[in-house]
C-alpha positions in Angstrom: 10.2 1.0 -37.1 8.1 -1.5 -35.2 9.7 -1.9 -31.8 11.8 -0.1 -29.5 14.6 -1.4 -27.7 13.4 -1.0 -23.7 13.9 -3.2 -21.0 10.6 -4.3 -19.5 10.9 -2.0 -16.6 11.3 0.7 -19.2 8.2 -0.5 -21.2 6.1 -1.1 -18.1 6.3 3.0 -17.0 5.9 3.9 -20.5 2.7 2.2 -21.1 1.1 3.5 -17.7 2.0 7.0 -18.7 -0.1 6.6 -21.7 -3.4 4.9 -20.5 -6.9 6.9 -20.4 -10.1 6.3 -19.3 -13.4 7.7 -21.0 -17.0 7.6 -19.6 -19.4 9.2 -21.2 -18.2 12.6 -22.7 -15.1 12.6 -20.5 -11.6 11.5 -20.9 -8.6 11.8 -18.5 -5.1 9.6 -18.3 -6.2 6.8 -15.8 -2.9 6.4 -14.1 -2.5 9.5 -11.2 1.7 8.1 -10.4 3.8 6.1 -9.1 4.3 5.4 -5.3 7.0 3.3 -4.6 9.9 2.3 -1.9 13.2 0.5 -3.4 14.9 -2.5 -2.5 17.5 -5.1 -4.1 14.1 -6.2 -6.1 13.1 -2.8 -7.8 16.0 -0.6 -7.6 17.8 -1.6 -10.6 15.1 -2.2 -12.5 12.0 -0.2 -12.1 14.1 2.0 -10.3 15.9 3.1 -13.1 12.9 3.5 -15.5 11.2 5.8 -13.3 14.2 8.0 -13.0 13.7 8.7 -16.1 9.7 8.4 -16.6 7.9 10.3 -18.7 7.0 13.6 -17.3 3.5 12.9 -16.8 3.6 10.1 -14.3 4.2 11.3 -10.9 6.3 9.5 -8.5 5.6 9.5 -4.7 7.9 8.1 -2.2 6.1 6.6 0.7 7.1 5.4 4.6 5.5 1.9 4.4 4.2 0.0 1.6 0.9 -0.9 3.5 0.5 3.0 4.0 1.2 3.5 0.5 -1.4 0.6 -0.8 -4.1 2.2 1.6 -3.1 5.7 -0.1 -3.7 4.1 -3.8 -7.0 3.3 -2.6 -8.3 6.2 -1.3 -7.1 8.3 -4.4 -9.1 5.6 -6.6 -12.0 5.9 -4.3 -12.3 9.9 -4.6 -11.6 10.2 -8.5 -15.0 7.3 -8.4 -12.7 4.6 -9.6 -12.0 6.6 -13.0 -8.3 7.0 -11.6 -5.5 4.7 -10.2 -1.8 4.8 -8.7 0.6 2.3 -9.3 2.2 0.8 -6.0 5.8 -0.8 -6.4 8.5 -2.9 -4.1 11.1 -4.7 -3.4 11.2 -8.1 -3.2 10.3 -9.9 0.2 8.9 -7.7 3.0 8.3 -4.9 1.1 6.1 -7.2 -1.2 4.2 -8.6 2.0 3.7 -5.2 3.6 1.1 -4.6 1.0 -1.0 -7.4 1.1 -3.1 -6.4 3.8 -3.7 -3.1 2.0 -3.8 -5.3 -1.3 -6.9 -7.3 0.5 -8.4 -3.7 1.2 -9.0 -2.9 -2.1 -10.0 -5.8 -3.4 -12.6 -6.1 -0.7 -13.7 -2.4 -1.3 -13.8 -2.4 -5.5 -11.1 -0.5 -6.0 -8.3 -0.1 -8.6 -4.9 -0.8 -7.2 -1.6 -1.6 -9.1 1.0 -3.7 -7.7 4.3 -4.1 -9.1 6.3 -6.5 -6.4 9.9 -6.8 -7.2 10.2 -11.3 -7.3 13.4 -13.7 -7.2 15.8 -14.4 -10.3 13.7 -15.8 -13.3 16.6 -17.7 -13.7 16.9 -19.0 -10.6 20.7 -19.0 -10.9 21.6 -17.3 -7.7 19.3 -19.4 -5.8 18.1 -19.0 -2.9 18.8 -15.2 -2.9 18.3 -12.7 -0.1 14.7 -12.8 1.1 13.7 -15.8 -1.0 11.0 -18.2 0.2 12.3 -22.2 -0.7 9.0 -24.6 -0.8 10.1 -28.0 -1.4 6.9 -28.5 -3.3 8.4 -25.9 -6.2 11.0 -24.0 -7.1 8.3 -21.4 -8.9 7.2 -20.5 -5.5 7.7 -17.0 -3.8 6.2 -14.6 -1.6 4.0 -13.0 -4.2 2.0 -16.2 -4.8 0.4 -14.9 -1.3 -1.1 -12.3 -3.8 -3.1 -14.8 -5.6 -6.4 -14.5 -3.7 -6.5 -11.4 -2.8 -6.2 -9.9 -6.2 -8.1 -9.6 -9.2 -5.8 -10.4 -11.4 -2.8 -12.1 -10.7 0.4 -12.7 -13.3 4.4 -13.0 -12.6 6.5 -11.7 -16.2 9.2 -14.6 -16.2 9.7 -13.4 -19.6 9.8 -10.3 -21.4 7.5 -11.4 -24.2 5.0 -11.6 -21.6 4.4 -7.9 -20.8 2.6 -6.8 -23.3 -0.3 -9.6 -23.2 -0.6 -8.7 -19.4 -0.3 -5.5 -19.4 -3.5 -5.4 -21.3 -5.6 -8.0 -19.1 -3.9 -5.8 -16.2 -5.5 -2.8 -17.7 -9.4 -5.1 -18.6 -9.7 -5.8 -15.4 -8.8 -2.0 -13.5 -11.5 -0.5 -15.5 -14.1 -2.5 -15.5 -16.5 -1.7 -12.7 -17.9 -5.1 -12.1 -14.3 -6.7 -11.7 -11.7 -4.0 -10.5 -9.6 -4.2 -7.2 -6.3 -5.2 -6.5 -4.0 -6.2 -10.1 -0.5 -8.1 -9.2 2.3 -8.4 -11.8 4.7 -10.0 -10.1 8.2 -8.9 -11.9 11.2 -11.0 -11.3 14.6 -9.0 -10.6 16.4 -10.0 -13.7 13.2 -9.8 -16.2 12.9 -5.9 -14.6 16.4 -5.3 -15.8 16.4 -7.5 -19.3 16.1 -5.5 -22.6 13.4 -7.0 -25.6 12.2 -5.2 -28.5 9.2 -3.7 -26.9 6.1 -2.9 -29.9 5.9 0.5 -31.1 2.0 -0.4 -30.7 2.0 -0.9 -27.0 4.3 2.5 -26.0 0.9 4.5 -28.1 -2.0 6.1 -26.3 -4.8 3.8 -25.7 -8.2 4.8 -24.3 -10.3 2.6 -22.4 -14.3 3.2 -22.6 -16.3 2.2 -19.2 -19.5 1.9 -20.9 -23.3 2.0 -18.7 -24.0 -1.4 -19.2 -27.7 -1.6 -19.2 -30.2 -4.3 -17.3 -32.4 -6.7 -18.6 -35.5 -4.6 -20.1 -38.0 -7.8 -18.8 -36.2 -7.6 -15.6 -36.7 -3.7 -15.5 -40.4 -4.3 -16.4 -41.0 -6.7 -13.3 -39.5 -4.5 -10.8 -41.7 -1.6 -11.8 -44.3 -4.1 -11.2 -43.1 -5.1 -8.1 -42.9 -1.5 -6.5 -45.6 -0.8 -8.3 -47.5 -3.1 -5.5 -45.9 -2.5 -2.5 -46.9 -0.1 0.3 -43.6 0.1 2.3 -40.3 0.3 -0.6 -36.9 0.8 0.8 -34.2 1.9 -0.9 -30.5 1.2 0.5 -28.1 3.0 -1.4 -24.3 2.1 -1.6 -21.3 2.9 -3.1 -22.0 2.0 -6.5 -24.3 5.2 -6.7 -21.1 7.3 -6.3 -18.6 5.0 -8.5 -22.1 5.0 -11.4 -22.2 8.8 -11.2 -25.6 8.0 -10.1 -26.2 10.8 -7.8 -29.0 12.8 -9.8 -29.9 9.7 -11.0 -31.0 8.6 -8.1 -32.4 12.3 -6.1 -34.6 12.2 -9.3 -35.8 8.3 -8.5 -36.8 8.8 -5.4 -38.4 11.9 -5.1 -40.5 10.9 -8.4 -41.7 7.7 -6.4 -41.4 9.1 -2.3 -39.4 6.4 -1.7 -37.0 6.3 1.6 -33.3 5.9 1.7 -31.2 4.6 4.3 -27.1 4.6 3.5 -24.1 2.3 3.4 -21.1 3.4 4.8 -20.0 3.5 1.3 -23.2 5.0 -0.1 -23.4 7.9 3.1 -24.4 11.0 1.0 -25.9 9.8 -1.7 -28.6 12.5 -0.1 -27.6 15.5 1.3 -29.0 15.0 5.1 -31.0 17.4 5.1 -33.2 16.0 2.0 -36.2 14.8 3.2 -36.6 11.4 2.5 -32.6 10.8 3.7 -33.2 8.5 6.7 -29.3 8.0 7.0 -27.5 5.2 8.0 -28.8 1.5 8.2 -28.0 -1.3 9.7 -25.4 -2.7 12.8 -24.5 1.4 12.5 -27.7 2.5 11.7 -29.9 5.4 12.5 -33.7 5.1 14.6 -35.5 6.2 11.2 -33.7 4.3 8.6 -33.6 0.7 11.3 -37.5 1.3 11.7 -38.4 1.6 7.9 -36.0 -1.1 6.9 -37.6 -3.7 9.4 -41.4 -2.7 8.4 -40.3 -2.6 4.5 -42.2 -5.6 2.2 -39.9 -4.3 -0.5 -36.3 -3.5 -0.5 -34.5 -2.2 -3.6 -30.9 -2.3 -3.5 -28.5 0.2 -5.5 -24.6 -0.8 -5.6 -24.0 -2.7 -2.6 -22.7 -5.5 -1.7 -25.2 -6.1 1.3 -22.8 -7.1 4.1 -23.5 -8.2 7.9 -23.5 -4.5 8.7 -26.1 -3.4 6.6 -27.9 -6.1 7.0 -27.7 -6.5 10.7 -26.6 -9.6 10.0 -29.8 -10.8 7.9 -31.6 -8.9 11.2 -32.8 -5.6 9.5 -35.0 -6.4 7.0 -37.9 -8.6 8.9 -41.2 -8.4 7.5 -42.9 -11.7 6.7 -42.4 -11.4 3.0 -39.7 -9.1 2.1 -38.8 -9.3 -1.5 -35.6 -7.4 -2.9 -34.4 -6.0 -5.8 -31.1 -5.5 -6.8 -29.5 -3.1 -9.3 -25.3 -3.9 -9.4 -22.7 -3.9 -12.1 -21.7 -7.4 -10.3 -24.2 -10.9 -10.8 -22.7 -11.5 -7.7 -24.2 -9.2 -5.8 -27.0 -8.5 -7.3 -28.5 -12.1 -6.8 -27.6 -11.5 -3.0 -30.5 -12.6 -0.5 -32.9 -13.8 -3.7 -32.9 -10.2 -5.4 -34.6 -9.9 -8.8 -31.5 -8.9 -10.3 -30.8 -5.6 -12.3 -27.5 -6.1 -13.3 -26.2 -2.8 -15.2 -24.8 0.8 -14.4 -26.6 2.2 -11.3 -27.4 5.7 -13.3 -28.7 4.0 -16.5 -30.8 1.0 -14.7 -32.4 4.1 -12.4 -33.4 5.8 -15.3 -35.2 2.9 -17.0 -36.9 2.6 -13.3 -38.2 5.4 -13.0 -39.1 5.6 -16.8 -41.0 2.3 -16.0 -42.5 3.3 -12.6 -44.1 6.4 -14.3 -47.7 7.5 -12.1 -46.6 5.3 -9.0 -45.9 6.9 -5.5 -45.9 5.9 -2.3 -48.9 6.3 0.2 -48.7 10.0 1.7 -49.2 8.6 5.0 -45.9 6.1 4.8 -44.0 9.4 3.5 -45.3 11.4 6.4 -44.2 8.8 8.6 -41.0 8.8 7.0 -40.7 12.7 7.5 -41.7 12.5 11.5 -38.9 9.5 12.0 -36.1 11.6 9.9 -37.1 14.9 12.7 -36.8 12.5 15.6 -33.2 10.9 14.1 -32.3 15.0 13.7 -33.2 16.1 17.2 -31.1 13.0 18.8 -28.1 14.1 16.4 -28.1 17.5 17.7 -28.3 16.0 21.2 -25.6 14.1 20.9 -23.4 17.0 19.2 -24.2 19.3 22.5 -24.0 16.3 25.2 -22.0 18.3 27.1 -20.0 15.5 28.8 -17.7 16.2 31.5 -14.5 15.9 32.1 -13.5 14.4 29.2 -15.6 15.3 25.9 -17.1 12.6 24.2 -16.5 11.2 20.7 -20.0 12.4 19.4 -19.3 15.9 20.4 -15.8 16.0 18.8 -17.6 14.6 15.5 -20.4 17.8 16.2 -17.8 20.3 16.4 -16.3 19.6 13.6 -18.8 18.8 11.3 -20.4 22.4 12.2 -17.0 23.9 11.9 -16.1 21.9 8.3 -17.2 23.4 4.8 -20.0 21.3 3.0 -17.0 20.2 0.2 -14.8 19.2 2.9 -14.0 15.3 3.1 -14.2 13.6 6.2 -11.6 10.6 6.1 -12.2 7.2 9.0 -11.9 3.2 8.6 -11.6 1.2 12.0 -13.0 1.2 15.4 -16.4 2.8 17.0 -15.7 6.0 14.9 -17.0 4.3 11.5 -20.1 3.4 13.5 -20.5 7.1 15.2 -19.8 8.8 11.7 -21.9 6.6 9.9 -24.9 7.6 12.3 -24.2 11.0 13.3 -22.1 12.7 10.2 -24.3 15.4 8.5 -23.5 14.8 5.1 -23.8 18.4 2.6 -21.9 16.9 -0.7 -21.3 14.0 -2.6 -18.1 12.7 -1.5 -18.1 14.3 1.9 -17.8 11.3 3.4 -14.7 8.8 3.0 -14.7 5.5 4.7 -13.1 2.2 4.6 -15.5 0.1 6.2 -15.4 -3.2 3.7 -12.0 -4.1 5.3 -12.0 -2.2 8.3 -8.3 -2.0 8.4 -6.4 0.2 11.3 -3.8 2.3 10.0 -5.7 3.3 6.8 -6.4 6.6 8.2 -3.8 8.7 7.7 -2.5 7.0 4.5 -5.8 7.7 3.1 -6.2 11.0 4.1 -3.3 11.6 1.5 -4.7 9.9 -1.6 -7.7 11.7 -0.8 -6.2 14.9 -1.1 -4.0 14.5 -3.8 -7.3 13.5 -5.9 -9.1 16.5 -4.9 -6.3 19.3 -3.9 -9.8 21.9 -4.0 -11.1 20.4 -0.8 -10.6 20.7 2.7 -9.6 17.1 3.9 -10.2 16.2 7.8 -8.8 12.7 9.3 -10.4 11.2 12.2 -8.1 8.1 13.7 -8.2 6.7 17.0 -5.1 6.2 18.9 -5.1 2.6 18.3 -4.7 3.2 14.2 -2.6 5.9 15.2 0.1 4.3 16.0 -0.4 1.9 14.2 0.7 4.0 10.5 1.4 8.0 12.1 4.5 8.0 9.6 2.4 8.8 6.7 2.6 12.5 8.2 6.0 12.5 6.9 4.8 11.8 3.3 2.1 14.4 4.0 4.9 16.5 4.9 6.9 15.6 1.8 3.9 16.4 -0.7 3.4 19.7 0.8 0.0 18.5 1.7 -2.3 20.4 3.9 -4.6 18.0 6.2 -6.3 18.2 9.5 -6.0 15.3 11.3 -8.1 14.5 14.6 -6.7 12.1 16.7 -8.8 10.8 19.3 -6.5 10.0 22.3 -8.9 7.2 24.7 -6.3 5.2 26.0 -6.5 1.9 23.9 -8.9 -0.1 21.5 -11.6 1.6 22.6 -14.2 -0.4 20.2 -13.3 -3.5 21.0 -13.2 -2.6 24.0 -16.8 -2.0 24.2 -17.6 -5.6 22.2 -15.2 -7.1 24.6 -17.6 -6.3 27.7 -20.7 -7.1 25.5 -19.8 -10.7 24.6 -18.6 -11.1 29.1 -15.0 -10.3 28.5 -14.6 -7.0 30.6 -12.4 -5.1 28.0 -9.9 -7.7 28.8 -6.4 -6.2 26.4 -7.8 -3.1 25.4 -6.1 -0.8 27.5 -3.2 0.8 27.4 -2.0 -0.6 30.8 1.3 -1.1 32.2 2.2 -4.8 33.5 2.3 -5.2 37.3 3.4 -7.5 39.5 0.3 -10.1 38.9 1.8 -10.5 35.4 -1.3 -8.5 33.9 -1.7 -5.9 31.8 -4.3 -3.9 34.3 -1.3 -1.6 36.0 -1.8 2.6 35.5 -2.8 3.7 32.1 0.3 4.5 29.0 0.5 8.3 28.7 1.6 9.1 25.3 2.7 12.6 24.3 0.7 12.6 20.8 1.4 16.0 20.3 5.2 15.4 20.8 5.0 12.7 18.3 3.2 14.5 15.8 5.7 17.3 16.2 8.6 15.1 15.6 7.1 13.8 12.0 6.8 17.7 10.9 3.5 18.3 11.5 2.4 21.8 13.7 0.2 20.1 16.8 -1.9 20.7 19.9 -3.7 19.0 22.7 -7.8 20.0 22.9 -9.4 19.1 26.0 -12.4 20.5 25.4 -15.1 21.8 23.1 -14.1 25.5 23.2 -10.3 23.9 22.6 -11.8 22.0 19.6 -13.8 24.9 18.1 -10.0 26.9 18.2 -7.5 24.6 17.1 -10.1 23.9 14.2 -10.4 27.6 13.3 -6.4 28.1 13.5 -5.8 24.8 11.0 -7.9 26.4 8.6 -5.7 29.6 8.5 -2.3 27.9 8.0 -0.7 25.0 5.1 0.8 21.7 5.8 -0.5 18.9 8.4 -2.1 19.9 11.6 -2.8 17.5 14.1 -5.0 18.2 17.1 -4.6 15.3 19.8 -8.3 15.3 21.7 -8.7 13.4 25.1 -12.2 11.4 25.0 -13.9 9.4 27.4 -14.1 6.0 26.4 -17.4 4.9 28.3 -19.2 7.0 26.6 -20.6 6.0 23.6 -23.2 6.7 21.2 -24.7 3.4 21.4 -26.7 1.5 18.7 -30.4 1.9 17.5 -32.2 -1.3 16.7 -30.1 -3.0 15.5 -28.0 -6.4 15.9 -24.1 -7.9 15.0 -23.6 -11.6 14.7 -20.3 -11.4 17.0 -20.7 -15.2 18.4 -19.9 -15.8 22.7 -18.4 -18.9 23.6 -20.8 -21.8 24.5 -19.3 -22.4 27.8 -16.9 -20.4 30.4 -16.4 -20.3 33.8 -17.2 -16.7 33.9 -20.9 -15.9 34.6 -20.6 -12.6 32.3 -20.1 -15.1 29.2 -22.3 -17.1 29.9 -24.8 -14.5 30.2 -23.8 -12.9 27.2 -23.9 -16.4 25.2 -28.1 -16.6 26.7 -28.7 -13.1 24.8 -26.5 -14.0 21.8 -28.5 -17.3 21.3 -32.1 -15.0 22.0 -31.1 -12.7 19.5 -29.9 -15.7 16.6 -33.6 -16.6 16.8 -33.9 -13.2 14.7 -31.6 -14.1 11.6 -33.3 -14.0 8.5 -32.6 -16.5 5.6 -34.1 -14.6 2.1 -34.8 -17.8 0.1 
């Protein structure tokens, strides 16, 4: 028998259950579960064929379906991208709660599935409940707000349909130059309708995400190029992690003496205490790594997609003539700011570079130099852990405590606000994959949610979540799916009354902090009346989880140690003070002030901003 009787809801969880990945000698089923909230949209259809799924895909039931997006996400970005979760809802809302989350992934290169319930295929009962009418077309809903967000994009109005983009669904997942978000938009009726599914597509199919290797001429000139400079750079991204790149690329640059600064991505890449690890570049940047990325006449790139914030917004890299050179999986990126481009694996094109830079090493004198700027960076780190700010700690002490009180392996989980920057600068990183951050999209409320993919792809390690108020309440319910999985998670919340971040841009381009308080209205019709308190650790309580206010360091240090002792979610709510900040290190955002106010603050903001454009770099 060549088919099976299924209906395509049926067909569609049967062929997830059955995928693999390999990369080199390692295979694993690619698909980690199911998360998913019903509706009219999904209930009948991919309701019913995950009530009876095969055994070996998971489902997870999640609070919102941004949260459970951002949770999809996460768990691709720990398992490296080798690993995915299906997301599914109903039609309407619960489609358009996960675009944001949708746009997250497919800014941040990672494999997400999303299975939106859609209107009747038929379009007999039409409009239905939740239906978008355009009087352009009647093939018009919600999902098409997918489109551009995703990369790839397909709505089943028929059953003979599946199969073909199931497949292109599946091309585009694994492969590392063009994953991110996949959308199969499944009508209600076409969920529920029954086809005779082939035998062929219910089998066991492996799919091979080969080390694509670069151009051996190309390979040939770069060598060349290092070769003759006297101040390389290396920034390392996220592509080394996703590549499997790390020894690949410890053994690069400690055959050449070669620096490294860090994406927020690519942040341990290096241990921190190596000694050529100048941490963090750019906007969030570091002393050592901003100084040697200014002076550098060579640059060479490894997996990133060299945003505003590495690049100081074109600001960083300012020598005269500055070449770079590019190794990514993606043309587009790796053509970015004139590269010579190395398109191909990260691990296999720094093993051809190294093989071809055989003999060559930097001046002693530059790497000594390097070596004295990575001790300064180190001795403002540990002043910042032991500031010793009074009354309220400060949010670089609170990321001291605990990074001296976490285990090397444990994960560190952030995306929005001034955390990402303070991290980024100030996190001693001990492991690959110590570090977790969602900084492409920078989306609030990813926090939480991400602390749980995290930990269901890697149940061995301690997970900590660090989340400003702001995001807090913004997605706190994810606690309750914590709760649910029986997860255990240490989440920090980081109580300063409001957007603290913006906050602080707010007053840099003249606008005081105007809306970024938690304020009461008064009688002038302003938000500027006595701050919100909010009982966090009520809150926290109420969701399941055990919690506790710190107020200070000693407090910290304690309600750390207890979390480690017991299961399940902790949260520890922590008082900061929001003036005090860590503060950048040579380095510049492109945030533009308006050109003409009434206020004399803006206007004095908009004289520096236009100083400082005189700085922007074009790399032609």
């Amino acid at each position: 028998m060549t088919s099976e009787r299924l209906t395509v809801a049926q067909a569609l969880v049967r062929f997830l259950a059955v995928q693999r990945v390999r990369r080199d000698d390692r295979e694993h089923p690619f698909f980690g579960g199911v998360f998913g909230i019903f509706g009219h949209g999904n209930v009948a259809g991919l309701g019913e064929a995950l009530l009876h799924r095969p055994a070996a895909l998971r489902f997870y039931l999640s609070r919102n379906e941004q949260a459970m997006v951002h949770t999809a996400a996460a768990f691709a970005k720990a398992s490296n991208r080798l690993r995915a979760l299906a997301c599914t809802s109903s039609i309407g809302p619960g489609a358009t709660n996960m675009l944001t989350a949708a746009a997250g992934a497919t800014i941040n290169r990672l494999p997400v599935l999303l299975l939106p319930g859609d209107i009747f295929a038929t379009r007999t009962p039409d409009p239905v409940l939740q239906q978008l009418e355009s009087p352009q077309s009647r093939d018009v809903s919600v999902n098409d707000c997918f489109k551009p967000i995703s990369r790839y994009w397909d709505r089943i109005n028929r059953a003979e349909q599946l199969p073909s983009a199931l497949l292109e669904a599946m091309r585009v997942l694994t492969s590392p130059a063009d994953t991110g978000a996949v959308t199969l938009a499944l009508p209600q009726d076409v969920q529920a309708e029954a086809f005779d599914c082939p035998r062929a597509l219910l089998e066991p199919r492996t799919w091979t995400i080969a080390r694509t290797r670069p151009d051996a001429a190309a390979v040939v000139e770069a060598a060349d190029a290092i070769r003759r400079s006297s101040q390389p750079f290396l920034v390392a991204g996220g592509g080394v992690h996703y590549s499997d790149a790390i020894t690949a690329l410890r053994a690069f640059v400690e055959f050449t003496g070669i620096p490294v600064g860090e994406t927020q991505a690519g942040k341990g890449t290096l241990p921190f205490d190596h000694p050529q690890a100048l941490g963090a570049v750019g906007v969030t940047g570091t002393s050592a790594a901003n100084r040697f990325a200014k002076d550098a006449d060579l640059v060479l790139v490894v997996g990133t997609r060299l945003t505003d914030f590495t690049t100081a917004s074109k600001t960083a890299f300012a020598a005269r003539d500055v070449r770079f050179i590019a190794i990514n999986v993606t043309e587009l990126d790796a053509r970015k700011h004139a590269a010579l481009p190395l398109v191909g694996d990260a691990r296999a094109a720094l093993e051809e570079l190294r093989a071809a830079c055989a003999g060559w090493r930097v001046d002693a004198g530059y790497a000594a130099a390097a070596a004295a700027a990575k001790a300064d960076w180190e001795r403002e780190t540990d002043r910042i852990y032991r500031l010793g700010h009074a009354p309220l700690i400060s949010q670089g002490e609170v990321i001291g405590v605990l990074n001296e009180a976490a285990d090397p392996r444990a994960v560190v989980v952030c995306a929005a606000g001034s955390l990402p920057g303070d991290l980024h600068k100030l996190w001693r990183t001990r492991t690959p994959g110590s570090y977790h951050l969602e900084y492409g999209y920078s989306c609030m409320g990813y926090e939480i949610a991400g602390g749980v993919g995290v930990k269901l792809a890697q149940p061995d390690r301690d997970v900590y979540v660090m989340v400003g108020d702001g995001s807090y309440l913004m997605m706190a319910q994810e606690i309750v799916t914590a709760v649910q999985e029986g997860l255990t998670l240490t989440v920090l919340l980081l109580d300063n009354r409001g957007f603290s971040s913006i906050g602080g841009l707010s007053a840099a381009v003249g606008c005081g902090g105007f809306a970024t308080r938690y304020q009461r209205r008064t009688d002038s019709g302003e938000l500027d009346g006595r701050d919100l308190e909010v009982d966090y650790v009520a809150n926290a309580v109420s969701l399941g989880a055990h919690a506790e206010l710190a107020r200070t360091r000693d407090d910290l240090a304690g309600a750390l140690a207890a979390a480690k002792t017991r299961s399940g979610v902790s949260v520890i709510a922590i008082p900061v003070d929001r003036e005090q900040r860590v503060g950048g290190y040579d380095a510049w955002w492109d945030v533009p002030v308006a050109e003409v106010s009434p206020l004399e603050t803006v206007r004095e903001a908009r004289a520096a901003y236009d100083r400082a454009r005189q700085c922007v770099r074009h790399y032609l």
